[in-house]
N, C-alpha and C positions, 0 to 999 in steps of 0.2 A: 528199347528199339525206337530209332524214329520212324516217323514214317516219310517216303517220297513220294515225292509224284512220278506217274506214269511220263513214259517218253513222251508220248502223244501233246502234253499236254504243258512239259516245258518246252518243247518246240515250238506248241501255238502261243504261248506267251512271250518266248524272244521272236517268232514272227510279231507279234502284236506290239511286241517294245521297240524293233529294227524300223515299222511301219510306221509307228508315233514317231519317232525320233528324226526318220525321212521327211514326214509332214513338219513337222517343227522347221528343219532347215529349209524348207522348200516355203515357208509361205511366212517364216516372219522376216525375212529381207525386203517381202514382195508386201507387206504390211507397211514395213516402215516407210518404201519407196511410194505409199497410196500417201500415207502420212506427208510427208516431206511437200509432195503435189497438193494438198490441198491447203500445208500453210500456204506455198508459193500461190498458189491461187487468191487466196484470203489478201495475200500482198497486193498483186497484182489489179485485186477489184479497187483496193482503195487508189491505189496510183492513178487508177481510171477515173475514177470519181475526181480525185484531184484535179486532174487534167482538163477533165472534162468541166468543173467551175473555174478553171482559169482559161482557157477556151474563150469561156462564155465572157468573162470578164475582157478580153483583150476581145474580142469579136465589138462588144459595145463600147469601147476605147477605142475601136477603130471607126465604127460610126459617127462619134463625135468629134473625132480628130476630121472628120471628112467632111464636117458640119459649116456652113459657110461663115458663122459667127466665130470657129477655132476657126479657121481657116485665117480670117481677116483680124482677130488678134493675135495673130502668132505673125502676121505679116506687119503690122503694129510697130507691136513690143519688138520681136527680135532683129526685123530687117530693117528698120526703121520709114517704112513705105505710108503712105497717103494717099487720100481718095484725091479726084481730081478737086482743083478749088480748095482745099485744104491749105493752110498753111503751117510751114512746118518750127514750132517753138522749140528753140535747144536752150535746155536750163546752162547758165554759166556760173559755174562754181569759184568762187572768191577763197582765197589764200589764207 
């Protein structure tokens, strides 16, 4: 003879398996989706940090670019401009 169990008490164990099983689908999608957020976060910080030292770097490339020394040789070299009194030398290149 085997023995069985009492009604009472396969009821409470497929209650008990119906309730695990529910929990299971109810919170490891909601697991994965914390997961998912905290790579993207993880992403996000460094983009920031990036940003944030290139910022920095073009902020001080803009001061210098503003500087009256870049100012007056970029007007030099590229425009070909002179202070007053100045004369202006053009190298002549030979054949």
């Amino acid at each position: 003879m085997s023995k069985s169990r009492p009604p009472k008490t396969r009821i409470r164990l497929l209650l008990t398996g119906l309730l695990a099983l529910f929990l299971m689908i109810a919170i490891i999608p909601r697991a994965q989706t914390v997961y998912d957020l905290k790579q993207q976060k993880n992403q996000l910080e460094l983009q920031k940090a990036r940003l944030s030292e290139e910022n920095s770097r073009l902020q001080e490339a803009m001061l210098e670019a503003n500087s009256p020394e870049t100012v007056e040789r970029i007007a030099r070299e590229e425009l070909g401009l002179v202070k007053k009194g100045e004369t202006i030398i053009i190298p002549v290149l030979s054949e």
